[in-house]
DOLUM-128987 format. One record per residue: y, z, x of N, C-alpha, C in turn; residue in one letter. Coordinates in steps of 0.2 Angstrom, whole numbers, plus 5000, padded with zeros to 4 digits. Layout:
N
YZXYZXYZXA/...
This chain:
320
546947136215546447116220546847096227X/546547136231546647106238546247046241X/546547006244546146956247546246946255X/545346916258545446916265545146866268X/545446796270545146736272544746736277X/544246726279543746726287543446666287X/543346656295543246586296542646606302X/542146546301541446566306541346556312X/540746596316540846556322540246536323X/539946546330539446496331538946526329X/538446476328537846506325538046476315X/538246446314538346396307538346326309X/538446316311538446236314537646206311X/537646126309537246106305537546016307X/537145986308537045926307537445886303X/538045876299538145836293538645866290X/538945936293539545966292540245946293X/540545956285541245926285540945846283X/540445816281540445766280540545736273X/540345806269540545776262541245796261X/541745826265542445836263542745756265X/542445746272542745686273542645626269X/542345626265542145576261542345586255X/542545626253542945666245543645656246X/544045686253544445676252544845656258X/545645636259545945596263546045666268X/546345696266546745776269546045786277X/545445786274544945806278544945766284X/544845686282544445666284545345636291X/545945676288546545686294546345726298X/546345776296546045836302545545826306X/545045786303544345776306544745716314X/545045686310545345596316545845656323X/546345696318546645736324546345776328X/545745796326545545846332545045786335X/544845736335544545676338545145646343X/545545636343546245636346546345666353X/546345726349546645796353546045796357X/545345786357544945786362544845706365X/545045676362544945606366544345606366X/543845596362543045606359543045606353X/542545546351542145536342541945606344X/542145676340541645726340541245716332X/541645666327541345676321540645636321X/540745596326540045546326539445606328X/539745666332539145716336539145746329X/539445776324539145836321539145786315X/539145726312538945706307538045646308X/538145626315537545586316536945616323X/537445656325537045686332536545716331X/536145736337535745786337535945856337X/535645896337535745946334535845996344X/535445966349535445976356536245956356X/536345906353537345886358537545946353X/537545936347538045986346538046056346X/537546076348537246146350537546176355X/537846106357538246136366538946166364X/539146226368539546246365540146236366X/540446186369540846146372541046086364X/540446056362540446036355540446076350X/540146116350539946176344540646226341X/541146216348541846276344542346226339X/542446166344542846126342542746126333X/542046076331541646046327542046106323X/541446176324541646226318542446226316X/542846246323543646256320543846176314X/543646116315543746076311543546076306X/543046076305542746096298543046156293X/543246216296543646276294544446236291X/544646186297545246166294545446126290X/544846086289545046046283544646076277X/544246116278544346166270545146186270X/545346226274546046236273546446196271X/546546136273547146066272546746076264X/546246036264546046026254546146086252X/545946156252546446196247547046206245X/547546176250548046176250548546106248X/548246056248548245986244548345986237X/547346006236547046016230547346046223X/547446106228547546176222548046226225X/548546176230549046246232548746316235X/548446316237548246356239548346386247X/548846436248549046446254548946526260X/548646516264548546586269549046616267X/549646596268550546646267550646686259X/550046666254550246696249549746696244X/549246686245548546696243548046736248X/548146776252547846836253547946866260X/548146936262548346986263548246966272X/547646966274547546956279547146886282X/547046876286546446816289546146856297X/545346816297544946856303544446796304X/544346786309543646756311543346776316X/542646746317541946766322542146756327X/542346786333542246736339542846696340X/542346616338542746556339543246546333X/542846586328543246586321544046606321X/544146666328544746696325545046626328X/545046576331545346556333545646486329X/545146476322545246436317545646496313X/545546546313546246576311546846596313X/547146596318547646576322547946496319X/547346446318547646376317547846386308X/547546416306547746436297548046446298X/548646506301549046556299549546536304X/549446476305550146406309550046446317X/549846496318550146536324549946486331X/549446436329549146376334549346316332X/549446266334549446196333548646176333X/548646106329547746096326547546076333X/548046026337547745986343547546026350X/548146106350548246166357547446176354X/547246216347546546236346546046196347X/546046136346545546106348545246086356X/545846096359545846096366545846156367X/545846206366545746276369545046266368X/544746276362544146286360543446236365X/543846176367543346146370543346176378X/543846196380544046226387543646296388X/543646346380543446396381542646386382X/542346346378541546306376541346316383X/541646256389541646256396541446306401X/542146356399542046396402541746446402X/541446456395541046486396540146476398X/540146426398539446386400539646396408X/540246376412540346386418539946446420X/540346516418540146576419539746596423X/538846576420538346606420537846546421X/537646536428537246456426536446486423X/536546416419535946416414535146446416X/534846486411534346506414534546616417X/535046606419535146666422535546736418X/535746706409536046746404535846736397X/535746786394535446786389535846826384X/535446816374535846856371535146876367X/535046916363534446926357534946986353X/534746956345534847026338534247076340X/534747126339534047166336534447206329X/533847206327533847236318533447296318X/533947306312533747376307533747456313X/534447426320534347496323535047496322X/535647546323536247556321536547566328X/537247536328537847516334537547566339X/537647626338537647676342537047676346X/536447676343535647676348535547636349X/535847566349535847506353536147526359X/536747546358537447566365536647606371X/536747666366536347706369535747686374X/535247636369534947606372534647556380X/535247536377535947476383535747516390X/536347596389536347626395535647646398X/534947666393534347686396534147616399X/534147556397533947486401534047496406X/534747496406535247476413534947506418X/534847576418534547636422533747596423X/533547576421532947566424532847476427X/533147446428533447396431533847386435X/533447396442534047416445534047366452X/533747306449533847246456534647196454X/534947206452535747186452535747136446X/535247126442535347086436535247156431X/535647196428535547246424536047256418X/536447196419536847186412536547196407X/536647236401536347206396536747236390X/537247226388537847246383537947226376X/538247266372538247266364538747206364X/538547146361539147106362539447096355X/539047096351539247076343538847136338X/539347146335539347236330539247186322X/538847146322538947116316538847156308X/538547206305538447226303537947296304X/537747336298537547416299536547386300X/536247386305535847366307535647286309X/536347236313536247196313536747196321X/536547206328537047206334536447136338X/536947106340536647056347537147076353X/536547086359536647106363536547066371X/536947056376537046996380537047036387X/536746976391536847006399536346966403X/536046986409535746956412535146936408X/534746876409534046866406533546936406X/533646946412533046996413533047056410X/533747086409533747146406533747126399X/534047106396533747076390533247046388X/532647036392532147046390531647106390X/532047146394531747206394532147256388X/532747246388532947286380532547256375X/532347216374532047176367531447246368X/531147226370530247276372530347346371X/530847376373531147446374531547456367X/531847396364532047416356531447406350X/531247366353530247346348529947426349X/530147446356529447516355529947566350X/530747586352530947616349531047616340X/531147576337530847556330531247516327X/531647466332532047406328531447376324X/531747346318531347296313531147226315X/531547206322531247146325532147146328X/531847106336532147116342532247036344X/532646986342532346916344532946886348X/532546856353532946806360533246756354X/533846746356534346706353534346616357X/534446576354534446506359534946506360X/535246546365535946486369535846496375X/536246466376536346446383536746496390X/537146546385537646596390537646636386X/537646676390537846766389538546786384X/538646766381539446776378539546856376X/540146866376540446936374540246986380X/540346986387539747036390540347026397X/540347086401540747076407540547016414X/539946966410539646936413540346886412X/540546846408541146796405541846826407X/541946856414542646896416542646786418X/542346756421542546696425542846656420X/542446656416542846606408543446666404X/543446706406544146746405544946756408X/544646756413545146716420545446626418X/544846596416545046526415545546516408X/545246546401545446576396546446596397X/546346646401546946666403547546626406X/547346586411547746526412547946486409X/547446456402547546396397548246446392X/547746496390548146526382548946536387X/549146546394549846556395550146496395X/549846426394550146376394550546326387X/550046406382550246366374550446406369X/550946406364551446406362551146446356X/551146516353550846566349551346586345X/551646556338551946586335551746646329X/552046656328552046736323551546716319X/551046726317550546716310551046706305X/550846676298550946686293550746736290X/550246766291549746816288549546856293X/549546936295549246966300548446936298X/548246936307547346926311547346976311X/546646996308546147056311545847036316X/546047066323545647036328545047056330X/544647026334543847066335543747116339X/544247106343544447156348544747216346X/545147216340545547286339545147306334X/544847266329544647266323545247296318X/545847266320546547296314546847226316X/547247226311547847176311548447176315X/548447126319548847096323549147036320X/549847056323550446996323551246976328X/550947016332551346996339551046926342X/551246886345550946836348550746846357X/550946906360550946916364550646946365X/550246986361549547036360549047016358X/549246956351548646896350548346876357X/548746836363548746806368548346856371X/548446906373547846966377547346966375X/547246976368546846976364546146936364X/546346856363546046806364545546826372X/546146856375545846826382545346886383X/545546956381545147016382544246986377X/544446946372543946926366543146906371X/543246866378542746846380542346876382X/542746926386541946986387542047046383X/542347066378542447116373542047086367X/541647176365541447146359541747106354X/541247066348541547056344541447136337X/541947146333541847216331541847176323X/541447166321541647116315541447176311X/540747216310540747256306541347306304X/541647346311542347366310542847346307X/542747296309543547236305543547206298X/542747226295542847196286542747296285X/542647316287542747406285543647426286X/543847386291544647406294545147376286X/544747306283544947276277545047296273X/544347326272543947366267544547426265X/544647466270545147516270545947496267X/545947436270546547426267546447376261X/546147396257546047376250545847286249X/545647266253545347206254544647206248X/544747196242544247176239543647116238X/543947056242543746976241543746966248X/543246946251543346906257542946856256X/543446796256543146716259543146676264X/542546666264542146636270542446556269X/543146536275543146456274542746416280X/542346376277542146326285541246336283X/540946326287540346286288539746366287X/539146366281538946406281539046476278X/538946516275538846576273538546626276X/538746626282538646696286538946736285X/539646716287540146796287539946826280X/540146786274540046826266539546836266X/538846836270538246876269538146946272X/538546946279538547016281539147056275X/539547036274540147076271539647096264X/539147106262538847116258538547176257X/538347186267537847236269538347266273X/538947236274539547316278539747356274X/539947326267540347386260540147306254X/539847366251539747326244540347336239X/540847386241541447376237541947296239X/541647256245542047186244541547126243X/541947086238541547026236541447016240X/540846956246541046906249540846826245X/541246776248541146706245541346666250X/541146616248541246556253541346486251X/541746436254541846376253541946346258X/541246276258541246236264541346166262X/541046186255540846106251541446086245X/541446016242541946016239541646026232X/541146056230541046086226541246166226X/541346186231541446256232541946266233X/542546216232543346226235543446206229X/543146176225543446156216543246236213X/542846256213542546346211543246386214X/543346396220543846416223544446416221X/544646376221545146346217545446376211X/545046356208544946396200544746456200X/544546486205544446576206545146596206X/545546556211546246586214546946576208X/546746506206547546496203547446476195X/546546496193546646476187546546416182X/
């Protein structure tokens, strides 16, 4: 059996998350204080008492996730021995995820990712002021008629908002797609008449993945040259390449290419898939990743472990 760690991104976040590891166990509730630290903010008082509006902000929202990712990791690795370096083949995450795997796979410091993660939140909000970028799923139509579709929008909007790009390859009838409001409200209508199964405006607040975010790319760019990327433990499949990477200096392009490139996640549990990846587990907040990986190739498990009911289960999957 081969094994493939994944860690989530946005769009898992929940209210209360990471609250029962902190209260189960000591290992957690370090990680939780150190990235509170590192950002000089109670973050844990926002994602365990806040509303759901603060932590929504994505500025709150990458941080939070990468801490809750990482202290599933600290507790497996306490708990039950349990190590990236020798318990499974590769590591990959969503987005912000890949960025909680860089901090698994040592290649990041927990305090540099938490501070990256809040800077990128920033800058990315900077990008596109509010109101004026948008993202929406559309289902049950496949990578390529979206693309396709993309290009026919674009052609028909043609007052200088006409972005509207494949920003997330999530799975085989599941792309969200980003760019000005306008055009993405007219792709949704244009993919509803073509025969998506449902076409829906997404809540956020920025455009992400789209050549709209070249500004928070730029900013991006400047932060990652300032901190210190060593060799993974474990090759990333990045989202951008969809193959495994382990140079630190391609990681670092990577990252920065990640902002306005798609995320190619369906490709990257297929690029897995290929390389005899049987198990992919979903560490950190929620059960999305291991839900798509169900509907990208059913020849790999997916699972997941957020709670410390699930990392006692885990545990005992891995070492017995």
């Amino acid at each position: 059996m081969t094994r493939a760690f994944v860690f989530p991104g946005q769009g898992s976040q929940f209210i209360g998350m990471g609250k029962d590891l902190a209260d189960a166990f000591v290992e957690a509730r370090d990680i939780f204080e150190q990235v509170n630290d590192a950002l000089k903010q109670d973050l844990t008082k926002i994602m365990w008492e806040g509303q759901d509006t603060e932590l929504n902000l994505t500025e709150n929202t990458q941080p939070a996730l990468m801490a809750v990712s990482m202290a599933v990791v600290r507790v497996l690795k306490k708990q039950g021995g349990v190590r990236m370096d020798s318990d499974c083949s590769y590591i990959a995450g969503h987005s912000l995820g890949e960025y909680s795997a860089l901090a698994a796979s040592s290649a990041f410091e927990l305090a540099d990712t938490a501070r990256l993660l809040r800077l990128r939140g920033r800058a990315m909000q900077r990008a596109v002021p509010v109101g004026q970028g948008a993202m929406a799923a559309i289902l049950g139509l496949d990578f390529d008629t979206v693309t396709a579709l993309a290009k026919e929008n674009a052609a028909t909007n043609t007052n200088g908002d006409s972005v509207c790009e494949s920003a997330n390859d999530n799975a085989p009838g599941q792309v969200v797609i980003s760019g000005h409001t306008k055009a993405v409200e007219s792709f949704v209508a244009l993919a509803s008449a073509r025969g998506a199964k449902r076409a829906i405006m997404l809540p956020v607040s920025a455009p992400f993945h789209c050549r709209l975010m070249a500004p928070a790319a730029a900013e991006m760019a400047k932060a990652l040259a300032q901190v210190t990327i060593r060799p993974p433990s474990v090759p990333v499949v990045a989202n951008v390449s969809a193959q495994a990477e382990d140079d630190p200096n391609r990681l670092r392009q990577l990252l920065v290419d990640q902002i306005t490139g798609r995320v190619r996640w369906r490709e990257s549990v297929m690029w897995m898939a290929g390389a005899n990846v049987t198990e992919l587990v979903e560490l950190g907040a929620g059960k999305v990743l291991s839900g798509l990986t169900k509907r990208i190739d059913d020849r790999v498990k997916g699972m997941n472990a957020g709670t410390p009911a699930e990392i006692e289960a885990l545990i005992k999957h891995i070492k017995g």
